[in-house]
C-alpha positions in Angstrom: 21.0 85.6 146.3 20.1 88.9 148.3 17.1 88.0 148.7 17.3 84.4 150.0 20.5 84.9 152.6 20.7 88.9 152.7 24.5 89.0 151.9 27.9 86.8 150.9 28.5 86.2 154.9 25.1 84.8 155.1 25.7 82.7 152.6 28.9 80.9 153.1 27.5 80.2 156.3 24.7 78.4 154.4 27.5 76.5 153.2 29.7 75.9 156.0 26.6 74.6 157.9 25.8 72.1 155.1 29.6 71.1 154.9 29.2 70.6 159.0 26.5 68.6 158.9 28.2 66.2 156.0 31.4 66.2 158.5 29.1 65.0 161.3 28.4 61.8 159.5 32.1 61.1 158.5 33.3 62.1 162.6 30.3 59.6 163.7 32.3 56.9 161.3 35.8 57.7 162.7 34.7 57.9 166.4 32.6 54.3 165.9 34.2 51.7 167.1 33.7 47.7 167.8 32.7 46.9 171.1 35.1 45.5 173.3 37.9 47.0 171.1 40.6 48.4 173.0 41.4 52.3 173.3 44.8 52.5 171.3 42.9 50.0 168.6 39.6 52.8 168.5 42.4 55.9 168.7 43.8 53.7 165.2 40.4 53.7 163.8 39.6 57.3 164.1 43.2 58.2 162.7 42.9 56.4 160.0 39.7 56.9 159.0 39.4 60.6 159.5 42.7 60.9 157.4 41.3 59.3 154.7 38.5 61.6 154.3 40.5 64.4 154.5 43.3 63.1 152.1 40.8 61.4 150.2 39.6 63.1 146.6 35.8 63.3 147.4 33.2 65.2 149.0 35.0 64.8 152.1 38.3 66.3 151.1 36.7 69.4 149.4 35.2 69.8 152.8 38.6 69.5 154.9 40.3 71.6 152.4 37.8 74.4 153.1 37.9 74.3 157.0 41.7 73.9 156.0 41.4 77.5 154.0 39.1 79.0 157.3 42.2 77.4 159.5 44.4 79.2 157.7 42.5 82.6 156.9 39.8 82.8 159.2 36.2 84.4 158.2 33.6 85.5 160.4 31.9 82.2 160.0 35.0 80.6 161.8 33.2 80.6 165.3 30.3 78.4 163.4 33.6 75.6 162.4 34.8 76.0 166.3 31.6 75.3 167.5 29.5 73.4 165.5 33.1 70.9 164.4 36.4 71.5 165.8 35.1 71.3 169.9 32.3 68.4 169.6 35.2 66.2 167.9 38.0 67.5 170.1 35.8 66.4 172.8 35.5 62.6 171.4 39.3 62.4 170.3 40.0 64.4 174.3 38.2 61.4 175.6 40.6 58.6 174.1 43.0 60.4 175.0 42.0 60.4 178.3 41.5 57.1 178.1 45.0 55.9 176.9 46.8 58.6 179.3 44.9 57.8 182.1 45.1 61.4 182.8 41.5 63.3 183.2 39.4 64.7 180.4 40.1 68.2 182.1 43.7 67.5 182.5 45.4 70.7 180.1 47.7 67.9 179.2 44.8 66.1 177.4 44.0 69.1 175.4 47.2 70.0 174.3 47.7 66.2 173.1 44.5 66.5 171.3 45.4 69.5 169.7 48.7 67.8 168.6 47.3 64.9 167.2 44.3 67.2 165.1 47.6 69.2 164.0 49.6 66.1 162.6 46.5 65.6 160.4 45.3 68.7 159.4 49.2 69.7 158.9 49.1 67.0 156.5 46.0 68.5 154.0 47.8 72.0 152.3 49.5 72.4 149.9 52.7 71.8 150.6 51.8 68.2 151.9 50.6 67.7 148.8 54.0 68.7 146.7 55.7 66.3 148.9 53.7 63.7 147.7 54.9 61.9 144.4 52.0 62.7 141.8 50.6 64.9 144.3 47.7 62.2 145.0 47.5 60.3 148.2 47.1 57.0 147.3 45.1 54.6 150.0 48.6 53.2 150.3 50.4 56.9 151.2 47.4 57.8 153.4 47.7 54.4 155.5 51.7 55.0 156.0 51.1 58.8 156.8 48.4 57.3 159.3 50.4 54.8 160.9 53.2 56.9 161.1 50.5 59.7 162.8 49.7 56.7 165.8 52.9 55.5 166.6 54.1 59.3 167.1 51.0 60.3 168.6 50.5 57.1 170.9 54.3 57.4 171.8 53.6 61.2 172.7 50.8 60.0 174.8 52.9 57.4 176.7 55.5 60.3 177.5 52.8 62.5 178.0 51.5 60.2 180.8 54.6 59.2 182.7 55.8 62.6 183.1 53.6 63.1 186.5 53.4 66.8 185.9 50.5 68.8 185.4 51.4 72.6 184.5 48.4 73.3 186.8 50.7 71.6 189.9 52.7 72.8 192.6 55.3 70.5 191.3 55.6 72.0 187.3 55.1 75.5 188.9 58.5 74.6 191.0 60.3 73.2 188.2 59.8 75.8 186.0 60.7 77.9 188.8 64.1 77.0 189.1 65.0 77.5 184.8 
């Protein structure tokens, strides 16, 4: 093992990159859409597919459960997971979100829904998710009611998000906040 990756780090970074390139192909399938297909129907698709990989009991879920581990207890590979898989997906999911806001892709508001939408699903892949679950196995039927239940929070978020009119980077949430 020395000898081919020099050390442990080297490695699990091996891995990690293998395990990134397999997530590629299974972010490509959640971010695919029909044409003509509506934003909030796309969103759908890519919430529902992506939590079925990750709540799934194949290749896939091994996968999320390891970035769920590096989540959770970072390694010095993490940078390789924020770069090479969390940010090129945040940046597809930041862009229906954009799209169903309204808001720009730069907006902070964007991110932060992004990041609240990645944490509904992710929050959903430990161990405790899986002791709330009777027989602790997500059935197709459990992951498509955790799913929908994930949309219509996360699309209702989004609507709130969107007719709130304040930006934390404006004059006008500056003020407000101001005055608490």
């Amino acid at each position: 093992m020395n000898y081919y990756f020099r050390d442990k780090l080297v490695l699990y970074q091996e891995v990690l990159t293998r395990i990134i390139e397999c997530m590629h192909e299974g972010s490509k399938t959640a971010h695919e859409g029909s044409p003509g297909v509506s934003a909030e129907e796309r969103f759908s698709h890519y919430v529902r597919t992506f939590m079925g990989q990750v709540l799934s009991n194949g290749r896939a879920c091994r996968a999320g459960k390891l970035m769920a581990r590096e989540m959770a207890d970072p390694s010095p590979a993490f940078d390789l997971i924020i770069e090479k898989a969390i940010r090129p997906n945040s940046v597809q999911v930041a862009t229906l979100v954009s799209e169903l806001t309204g808001l720009p892709p730069a907006d902070p508001r964007v991110g932060i829904c992004v990041g609240c939408i990645q944490s509904q699903i992710t929050g959903l892949t430990g161990p405790v998710a899986e002791r709330m679950v009777p027989g602790r196995h997500f059935t197709s039927d459990i992951i498509d009611f955790v799913a929908d239940q994930v949309i219509q929070f996360s699309l209702a978020g989004m609507r709130a998000v969107a007719q709130q009119g304040k930006s934390p980077c404006s004059k006008n949430f500056q003020k407000s906040s101001e005055k608490s």
